[in-house]
C-alpha atoms as one frame of an Amber mdcrd trajectory, in Angstrom:
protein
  -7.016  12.390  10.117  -5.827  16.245   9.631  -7.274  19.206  11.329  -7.146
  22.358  10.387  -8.114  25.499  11.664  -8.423  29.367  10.679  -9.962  32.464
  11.874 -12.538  31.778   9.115 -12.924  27.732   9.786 -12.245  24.523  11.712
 -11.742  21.515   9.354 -11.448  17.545   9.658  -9.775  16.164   7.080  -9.384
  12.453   5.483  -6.658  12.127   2.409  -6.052   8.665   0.592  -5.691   7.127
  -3.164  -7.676   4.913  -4.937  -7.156   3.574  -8.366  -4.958   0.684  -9.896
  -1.167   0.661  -8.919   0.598   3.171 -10.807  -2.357   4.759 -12.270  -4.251
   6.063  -8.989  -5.856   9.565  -7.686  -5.415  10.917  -4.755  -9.009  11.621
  -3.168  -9.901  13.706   0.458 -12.607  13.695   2.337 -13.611  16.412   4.641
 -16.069  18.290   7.733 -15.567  22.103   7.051 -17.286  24.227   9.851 -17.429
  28.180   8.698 -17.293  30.650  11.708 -20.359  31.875   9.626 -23.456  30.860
   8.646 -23.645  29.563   4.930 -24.980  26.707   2.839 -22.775  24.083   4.150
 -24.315  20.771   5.860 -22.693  21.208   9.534 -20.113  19.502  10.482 -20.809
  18.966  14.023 -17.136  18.056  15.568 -15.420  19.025  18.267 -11.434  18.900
  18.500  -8.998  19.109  21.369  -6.617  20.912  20.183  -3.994  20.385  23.239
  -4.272  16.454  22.690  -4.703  16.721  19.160  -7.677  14.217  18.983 -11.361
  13.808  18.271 -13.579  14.436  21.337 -16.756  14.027  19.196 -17.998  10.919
  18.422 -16.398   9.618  14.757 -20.110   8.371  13.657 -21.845  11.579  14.111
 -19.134  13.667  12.043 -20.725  14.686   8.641 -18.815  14.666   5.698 -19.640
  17.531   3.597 -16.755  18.007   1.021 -14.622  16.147  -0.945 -11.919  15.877
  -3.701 -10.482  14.030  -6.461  -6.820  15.615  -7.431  -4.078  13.639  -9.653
  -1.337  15.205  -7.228  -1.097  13.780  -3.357  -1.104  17.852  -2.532  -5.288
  18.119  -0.933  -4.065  20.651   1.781  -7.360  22.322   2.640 -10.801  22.672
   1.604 -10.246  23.835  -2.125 -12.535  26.969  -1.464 -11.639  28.604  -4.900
 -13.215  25.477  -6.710 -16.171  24.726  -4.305 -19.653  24.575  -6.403 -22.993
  24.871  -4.730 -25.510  20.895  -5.084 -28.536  21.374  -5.021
């Protein structure tokens, strides 16, 4: 688990592959918070930062990005490719 943070966000991140050996994609999983109010589904996590670990509890962290890439380079929300559901 990754976390990231910004003036504009705070950011949980989970990065893996999938796929058959040889042939597989690299996927990530996130919980973007905004410092602002937008159409995201909140993330609700908190992060100690001096400790570098999860305070909140894992199960009540909501998942509300992720990404399929065919290079192991997921470094951050991909905010230039983000489409609105819904």
């Amino acid at each position: 688990m990754e976390f990231h943070d910004s003036l504009r966000h705070s950011e949980l991140m989970v990065t893996g592959r999938e796929g058959p050996r040889g042939a597989w994609h690299y996927i990530a999983f996130g919980a973007l918070d905004p410092h602002f109010p937008g159409p995201l589904l909140p993330a609700e996590f908190v992060w100690d930062k001096e400790k570098e670990v999860l305070i909140s509890d894992p199960h009540n962290v909501k998942i509300n990005w992720a990404a399929v890439s065919s290079t192991s380079d997921i470094g951050v929300f991909p905010w230039d490719f983000g489409i609105a559901v819904g």
